[in-house]
C-alpha positions in Angstrom: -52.0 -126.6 -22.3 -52.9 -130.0 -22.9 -52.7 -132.7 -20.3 -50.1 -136.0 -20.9 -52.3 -139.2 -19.8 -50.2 -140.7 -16.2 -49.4 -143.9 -18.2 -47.2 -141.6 -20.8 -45.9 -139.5 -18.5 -44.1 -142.5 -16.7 -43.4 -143.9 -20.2 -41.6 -140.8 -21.5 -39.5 -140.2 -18.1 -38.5 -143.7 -17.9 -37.3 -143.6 -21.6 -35.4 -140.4 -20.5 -34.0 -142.3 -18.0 -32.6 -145.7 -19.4 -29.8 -147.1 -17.4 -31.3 -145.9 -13.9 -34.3 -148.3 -14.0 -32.8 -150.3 -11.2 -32.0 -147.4 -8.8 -35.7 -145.9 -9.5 -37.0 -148.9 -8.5 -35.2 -149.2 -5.4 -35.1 -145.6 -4.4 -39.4 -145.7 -5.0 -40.3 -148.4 -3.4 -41.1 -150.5 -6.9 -40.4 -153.8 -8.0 -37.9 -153.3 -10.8 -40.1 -155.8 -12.8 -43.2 -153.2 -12.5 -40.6 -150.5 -13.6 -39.8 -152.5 -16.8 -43.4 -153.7 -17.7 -44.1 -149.9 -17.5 -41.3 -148.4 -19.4 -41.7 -151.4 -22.6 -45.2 -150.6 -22.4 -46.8 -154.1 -21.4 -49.0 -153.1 -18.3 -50.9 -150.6 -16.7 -49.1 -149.6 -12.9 -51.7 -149.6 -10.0 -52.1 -146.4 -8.7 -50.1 -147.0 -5.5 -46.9 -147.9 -7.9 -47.1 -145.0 -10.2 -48.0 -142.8 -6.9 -44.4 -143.9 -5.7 -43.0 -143.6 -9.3 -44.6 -140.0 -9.8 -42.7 -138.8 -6.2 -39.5 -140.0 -7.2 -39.5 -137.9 -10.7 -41.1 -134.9 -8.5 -38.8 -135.1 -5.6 -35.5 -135.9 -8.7 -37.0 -132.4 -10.7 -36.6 -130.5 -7.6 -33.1 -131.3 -7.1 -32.6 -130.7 -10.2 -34.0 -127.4 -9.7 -32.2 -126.6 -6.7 -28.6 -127.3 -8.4 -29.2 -124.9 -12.0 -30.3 -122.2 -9.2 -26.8 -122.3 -7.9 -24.9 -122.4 -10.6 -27.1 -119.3 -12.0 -26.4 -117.8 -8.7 -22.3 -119.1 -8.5 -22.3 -117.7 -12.4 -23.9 -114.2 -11.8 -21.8 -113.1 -8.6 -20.0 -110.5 -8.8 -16.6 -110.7 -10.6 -13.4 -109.3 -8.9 -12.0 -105.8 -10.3 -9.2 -106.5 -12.6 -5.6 -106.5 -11.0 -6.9 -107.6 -7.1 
C-alpha cells in the first residue's frame, strides 16, 4: 500500500471538509489562516500545526467509527416475533 505524503493528506481531508475550516481550526488549536494556506495549497504547515491538525481528523475518524458501530449494532438486534 502506498503511502500519501502528510502535506496531501491534510490537503485531501480539508477539501473533504469545506465549510468546517473555521471549527477545525478552533477545535485544533490552529490559526484558521494556517488552515486556509494549507487547504489552497500556498504553504507547507510546521510540524507542530499539522501534528494538531492530524489529531483532530484521527480523534473525528474515531467518532465516526464509534457511531456506524451502533447503528450496525441498533440495525442487527433482534426483531420482535410478529403479532407481540
Amino acid at each position: 500500500m502506498k503511502r500519501e505524503p502528510l502535506y496531501d493528506y491534510l490537503r485531501r481531508r480539508l477539501g473533504e471538509t469545506v465549510g468546517m475550516h473555521s471549527r477545525i481550526a478552533k477545535e485544533a488549536g490552529v490559526p484558521q489562516a494556517t488552515v486556509s494556506r494549507i487547504y489552497c495549497g500556498h504553504g507547507m504547515p510546521r510540524l507542530d500545526k499539522a501534528d494538531k491538525l492530524l489529531a483532530w481528523f484521527e480523534k473525528q475518524d474515531r467518532l465516526a467509527a464509534r457511531v456506524a458501530r451502533r447503528r450496525v449494532g441498533r440495525d442487527t438486534g433482534a426483531a420482535a416475533p410478529i403479532g407481540q
